[in-house]
ZAMARGU-4260 file (C-alpha; in steps of 0.2 Angstrom, whole numbers, plus 5000, padded with zeros to 4 digits):
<rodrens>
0) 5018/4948/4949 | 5011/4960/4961 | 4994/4961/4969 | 4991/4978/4960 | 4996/4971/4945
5) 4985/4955/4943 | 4969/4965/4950 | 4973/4978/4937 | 4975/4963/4923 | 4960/4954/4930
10) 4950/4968/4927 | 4955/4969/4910 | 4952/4950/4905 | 4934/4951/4914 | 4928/4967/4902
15) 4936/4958/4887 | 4923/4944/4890 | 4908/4951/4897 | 4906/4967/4887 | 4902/4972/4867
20) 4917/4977/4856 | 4915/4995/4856 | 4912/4997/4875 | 4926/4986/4878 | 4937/4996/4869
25) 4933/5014/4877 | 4932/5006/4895 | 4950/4998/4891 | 4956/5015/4887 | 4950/5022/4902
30) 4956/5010/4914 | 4974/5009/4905 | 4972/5029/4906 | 4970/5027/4925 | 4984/5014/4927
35) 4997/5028/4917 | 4989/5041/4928 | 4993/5033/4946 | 5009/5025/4940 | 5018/5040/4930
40) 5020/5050/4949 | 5029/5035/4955 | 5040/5033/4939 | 5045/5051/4940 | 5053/5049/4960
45) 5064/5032/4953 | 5079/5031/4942 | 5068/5026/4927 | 5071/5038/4914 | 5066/5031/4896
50) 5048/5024/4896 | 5042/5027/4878 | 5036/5012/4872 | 5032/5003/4890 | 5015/4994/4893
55) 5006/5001/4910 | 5014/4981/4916 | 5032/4984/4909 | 5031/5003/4919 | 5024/4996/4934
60) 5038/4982/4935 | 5051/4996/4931 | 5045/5007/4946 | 5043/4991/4957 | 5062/4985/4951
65) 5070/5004/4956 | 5062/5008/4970 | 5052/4995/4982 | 5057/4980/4991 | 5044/4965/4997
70) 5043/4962/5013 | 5035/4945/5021 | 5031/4939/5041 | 5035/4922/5040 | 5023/4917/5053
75) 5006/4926/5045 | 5011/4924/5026 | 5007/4943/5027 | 5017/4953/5010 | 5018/4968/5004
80) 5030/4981/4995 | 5039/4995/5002 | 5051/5008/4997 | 5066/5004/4996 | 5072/5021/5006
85) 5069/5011/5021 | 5084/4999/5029 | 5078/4987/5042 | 5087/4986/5058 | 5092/4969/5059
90) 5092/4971/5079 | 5075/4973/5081 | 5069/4956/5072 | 5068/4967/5057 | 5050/4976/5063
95) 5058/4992/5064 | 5066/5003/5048 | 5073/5021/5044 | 5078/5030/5028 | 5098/5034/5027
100) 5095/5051/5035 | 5084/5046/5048 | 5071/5058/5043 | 5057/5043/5039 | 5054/5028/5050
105) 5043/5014/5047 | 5037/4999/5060 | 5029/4983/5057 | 5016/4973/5069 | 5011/4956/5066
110) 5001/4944/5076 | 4988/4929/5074 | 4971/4929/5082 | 4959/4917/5085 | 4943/4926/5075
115) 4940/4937/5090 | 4947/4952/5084 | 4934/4961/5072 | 4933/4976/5060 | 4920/4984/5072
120) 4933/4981/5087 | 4948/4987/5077 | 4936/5004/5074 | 4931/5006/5090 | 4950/5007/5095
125) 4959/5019/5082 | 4943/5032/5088 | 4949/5030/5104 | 4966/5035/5099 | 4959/5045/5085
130) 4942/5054/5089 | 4933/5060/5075 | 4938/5046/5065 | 4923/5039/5056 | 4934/5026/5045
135) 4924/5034/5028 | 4935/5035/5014 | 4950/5029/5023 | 4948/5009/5015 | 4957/5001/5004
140) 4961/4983/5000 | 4954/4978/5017 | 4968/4991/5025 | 4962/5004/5035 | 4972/5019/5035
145) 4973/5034/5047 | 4984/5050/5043 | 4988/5063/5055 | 4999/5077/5055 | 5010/5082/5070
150) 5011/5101/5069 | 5024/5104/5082 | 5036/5094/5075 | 5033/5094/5056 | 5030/5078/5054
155) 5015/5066/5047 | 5012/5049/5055 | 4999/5038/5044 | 4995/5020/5051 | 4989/5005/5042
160) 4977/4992/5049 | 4978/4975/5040 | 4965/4962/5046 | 4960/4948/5038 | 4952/4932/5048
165) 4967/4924/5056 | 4982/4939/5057 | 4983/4955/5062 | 4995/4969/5055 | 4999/4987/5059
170) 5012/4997/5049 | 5017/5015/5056 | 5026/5026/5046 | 5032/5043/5050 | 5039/5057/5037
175) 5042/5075/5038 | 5025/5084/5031 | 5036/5092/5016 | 5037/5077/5010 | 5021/5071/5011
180) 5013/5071/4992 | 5028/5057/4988 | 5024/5048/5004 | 5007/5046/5003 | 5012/5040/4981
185) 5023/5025/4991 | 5008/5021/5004 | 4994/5021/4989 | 5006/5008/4981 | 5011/4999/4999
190) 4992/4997/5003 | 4988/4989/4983 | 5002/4977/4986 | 4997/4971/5004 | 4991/4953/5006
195) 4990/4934/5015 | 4989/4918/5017 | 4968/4925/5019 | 4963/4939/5014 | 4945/4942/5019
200) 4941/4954/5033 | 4938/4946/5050
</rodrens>
C-alpha cells in the first residue's frame, strides 16, 4: 500500500477515535471529498474507465495499477512511484528515463551523507541556482520542489529535493510547458509516494 494511501487511512482511524459522532461524520466527508477530488484528475489521464461504486482506496489502487510504476535505490531504501510513460535506460544504471517520444525526461540522484548535509545547506544551494527562491509553499512530504519554465524552448523543468538524515535524492524532470497541468497531477502524486529507510529531515 502506498505512502499516500496509508497517511490518507491513518488520518481517518485517528478522527474515528478522537472525535464526537456527528463531527466525525462531516470531517469524514470532507476528507473523503478531498481524496475524490485530487484522485479523479489522475483517473481521467489512465485507461480506467468504470469507477461507479469504487472506494477513494479501490480508485487510488486502480490509478496506481494503469499508470505508475515503483521505483527503489537499493543502496538508501529510497521509493517512490512514477508514471509509467517513462522507460529507464538500462545503460545508465537505470538514473536516467524518457517517454516513448522523447518529449519528457526524467533523472534520479542518490547518495548517503554522513549528517552534514542539512535543510538550511540544501536552501542556501537551489537559491544559488535559483534566485528568488524563498522555499515557501514549495514543501511537501519532506521534498522540496522547484518549478521553472524554460521559455525559449517550451519546455518546464521542476526538481525534487528528498533529504532525510542519512540520504540524499534529487529527481529532475523535464516536460513541454503544454503539458504541464498533467505533469504537475503525476509529481503531486510522485512527491505523496516518496519515502525511506528514514524519513525525517536531516
Amino acid at each position: 500500500m502506498s505512502r499516500f494511501r496509508l497517511l490518507f487511512l491513518f488520518t481517518m482511524i485517528v478522527m474515528l477515535a478522537v472525535c464526537p459522532f456527528s463531527v466525525n461524520a462531516e470531517n469524514s466527508t470532507e476528507e473523503t471529498e478531498q481524496g475524490l477530488e485530487e484522485i479523479q484528475p489522475l483517473i481521467e489521464m489512465t485507461d480506467v474507465k468504470d469507477t461507479e461504486g469504487m472506494s477513494l482506496e479501490e480508485m487510488t489502487d486502480a490509478f496506481a495499477d494503469a499508470a505508475m510504476c515503483e521505483y527503489m535505490d537499493s543502496v538508501t531504501g529510497f521509493r517512490m512511484q512514477y508514471p509509467a510513460t517513462f522507460q529507464f535506460n538500462e545503460g545508465t544504471n537505470g538514473l536516467t528515463a524518457a517517454t516513448a517520444d522523447g518529449k519528457a525526461t526524467m533523472s534520479i540522484e542518490n547518495m548517503e551523507h554522513d549528517g552534514s548535509l542539512t535543510r538550511e545547506i540544501l536552501m542556501e544551494a537551489i537559491k544559488l541556482e535559483v534566485p528568488g527562491f524563498d522555499g515557501k509553499g514549495t514543501e511537501a512530504n519532506n521534498c522540496l520542489r522547484v518549478t521553472r519554465n524554460e521559455e525559449q524552448d517550451k519546455m518546464i523543468q521542476t526538481d525534487l529535493y528528498y533529504l532525510t538524515e542519512k540520504s540524499f535524492h534529487h529527481i529532475i524532470l523535464r516536460y513541454p510547458s503544454a503539458e504541464e497541468e498533467t505533469y504537475s497531477s503525476y509529481i503531486d502524486y510522485m512527491i505523496n509516494t516518496m519515502e525511506t529507510n528514514d524519513s525525517e529531515l536531516g
